[in-house]
C-alpha positions in Angstrom: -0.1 -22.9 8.2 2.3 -21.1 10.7 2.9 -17.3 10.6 5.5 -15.6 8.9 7.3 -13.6 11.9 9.2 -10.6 11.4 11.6 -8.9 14.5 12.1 -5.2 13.3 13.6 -4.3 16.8 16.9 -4.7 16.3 16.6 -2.8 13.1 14.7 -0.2 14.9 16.8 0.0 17.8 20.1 0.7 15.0 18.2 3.8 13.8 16.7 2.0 11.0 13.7 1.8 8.8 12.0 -1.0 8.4 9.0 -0.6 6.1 10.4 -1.7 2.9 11.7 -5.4 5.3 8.0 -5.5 6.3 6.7 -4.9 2.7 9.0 -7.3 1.5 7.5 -9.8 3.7 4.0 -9.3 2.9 5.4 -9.9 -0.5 6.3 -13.6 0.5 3.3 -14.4 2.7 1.9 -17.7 1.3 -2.3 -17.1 0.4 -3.9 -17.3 4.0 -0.8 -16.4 5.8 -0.9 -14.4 8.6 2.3 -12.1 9.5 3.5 -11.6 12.9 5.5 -8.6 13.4 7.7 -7.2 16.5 8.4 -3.8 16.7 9.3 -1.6 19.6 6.4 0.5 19.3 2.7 0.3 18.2 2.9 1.0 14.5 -0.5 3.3 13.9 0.6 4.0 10.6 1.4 0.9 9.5 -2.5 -0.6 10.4 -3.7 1.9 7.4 -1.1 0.3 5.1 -2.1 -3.2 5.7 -5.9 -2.6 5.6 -5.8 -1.0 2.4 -3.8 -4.4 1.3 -6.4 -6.7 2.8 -5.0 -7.3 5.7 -7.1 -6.8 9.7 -4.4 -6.5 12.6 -4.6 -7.3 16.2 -2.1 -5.6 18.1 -0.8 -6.5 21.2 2.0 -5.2 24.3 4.7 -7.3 25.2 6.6 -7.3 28.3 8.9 -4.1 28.5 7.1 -1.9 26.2 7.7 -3.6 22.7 4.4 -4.8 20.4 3.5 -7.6 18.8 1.4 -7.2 15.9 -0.4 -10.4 13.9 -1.7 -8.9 10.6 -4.4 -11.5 8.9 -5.7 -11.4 5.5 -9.6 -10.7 5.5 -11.0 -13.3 3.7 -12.9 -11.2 1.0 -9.6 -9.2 0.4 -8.5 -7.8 -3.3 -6.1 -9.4 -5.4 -2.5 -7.6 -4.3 -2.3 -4.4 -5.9 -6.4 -4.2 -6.9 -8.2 -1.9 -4.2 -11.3 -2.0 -5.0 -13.9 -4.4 -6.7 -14.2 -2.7 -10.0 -12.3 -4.2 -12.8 -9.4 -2.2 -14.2 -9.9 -4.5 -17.8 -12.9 -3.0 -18.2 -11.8 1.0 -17.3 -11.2 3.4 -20.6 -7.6 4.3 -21.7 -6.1 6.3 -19.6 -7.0 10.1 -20.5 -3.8 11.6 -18.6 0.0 10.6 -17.9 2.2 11.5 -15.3 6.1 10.6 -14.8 6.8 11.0 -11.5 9.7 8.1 -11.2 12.3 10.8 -10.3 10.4 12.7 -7.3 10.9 12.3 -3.7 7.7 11.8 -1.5 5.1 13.6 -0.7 5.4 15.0 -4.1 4.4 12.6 -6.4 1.2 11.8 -4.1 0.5 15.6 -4.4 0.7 16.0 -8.0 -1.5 12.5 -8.3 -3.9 14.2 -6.1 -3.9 17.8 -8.1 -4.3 16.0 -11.2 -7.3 14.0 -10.0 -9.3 17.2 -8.8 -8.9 18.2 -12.6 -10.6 14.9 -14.1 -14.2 14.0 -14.7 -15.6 10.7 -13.1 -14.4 7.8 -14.8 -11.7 9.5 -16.2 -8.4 6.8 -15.9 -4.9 8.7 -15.1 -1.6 6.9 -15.5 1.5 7.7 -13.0 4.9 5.9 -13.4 6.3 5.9 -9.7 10.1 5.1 -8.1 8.7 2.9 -5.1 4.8 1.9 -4.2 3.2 4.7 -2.9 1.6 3.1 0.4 0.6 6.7 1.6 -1.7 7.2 -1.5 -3.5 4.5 -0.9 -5.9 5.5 1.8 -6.1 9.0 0.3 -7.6 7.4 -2.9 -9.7 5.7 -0.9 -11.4 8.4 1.2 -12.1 10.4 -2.1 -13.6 7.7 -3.9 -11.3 7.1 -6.6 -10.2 3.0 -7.7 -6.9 1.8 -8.1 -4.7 -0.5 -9.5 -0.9 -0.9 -9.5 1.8 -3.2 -9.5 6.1 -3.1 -9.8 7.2 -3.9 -13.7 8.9 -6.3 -14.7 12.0 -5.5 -13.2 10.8 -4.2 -9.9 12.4 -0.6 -10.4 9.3 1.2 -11.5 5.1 1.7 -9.8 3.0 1.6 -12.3 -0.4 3.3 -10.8 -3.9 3.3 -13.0 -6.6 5.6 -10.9 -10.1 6.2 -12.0 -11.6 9.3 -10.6 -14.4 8.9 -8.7 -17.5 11.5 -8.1 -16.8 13.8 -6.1 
């Protein structure tokens, strides 16, 4: 199976942002597919991203300062949009809700946050997002909580299910 490749230099060059074209290609990788990015600098941030979606990099610098990056999906990675191996079908109603569709970042990660500090273990909290919130993701992580989410059905809306974890 040959890589997917993605060239976010001219983009970057033009002032742009490129995360939601390299999101969108992770979207259309085929199972097993690597992706292999170029971007005119070594994106740090974007290694977090792509781990916490299953995916192990191995970055490299190409002649005059530009990167090549080949993301590859671990083979014992979660379903897309499942972090951890705990099954959400099996997790309790969710004991708290939060719309947070119409907030710009970081706020809706900080009010997901706040809300989890206030919740026993095991406890499920339900948070209705504008876009995915990719920055959240490793913060859940790193305090123990699981997570689940996925776009509805017409792609405008995150829907996010969290289960504290112990502190």
């Amino acid at each position: 199976m040959t890589d997917l490749e993605l060239d976010v230099r001219p983009l970057l060059r033009n002032g742009g942002e490129p995360f939601g074209a390299i999101m969108a290609a992770v979207q259309r990788l085929e199972r097993g597919q690597r992706l292999r990015l170029f971007a005119t600098f070594r994106p740090e941030p974007l290694f977090r991203v792509m781990e916490s979606k299953g995916f192990g990099y191995e970055a490299s610098e190409l002649d005059g300062g530009d990167w090549q990056v080949v993301f590859t999906p671990k083979a014992s990675a979660a379903p897309d949009g499942v972090s951890q191996a705990d099954d959400p079908e099996t997790w309790d109603d969710p004991a708290r809700y939060l719309d947070c569709s119409e907030l710009d970042p970081p706020e809706p990660m900080v009010r997901i946050l706040a809300q989890l500090e206030t919740m026993q273990e095991g406890e499920v909290l339900f948070a209705l997002l504008g876009r995915e919130p990719i920055f959240l993701f490793p913060e859940l992580q790193a305090r123990g909580h699981a997570f689940v989410g996925d776009f509805d059905e017409t792609g405008a809306s995150y829907r996010l299910m969290v289960r504290a974890g112990g502190r």
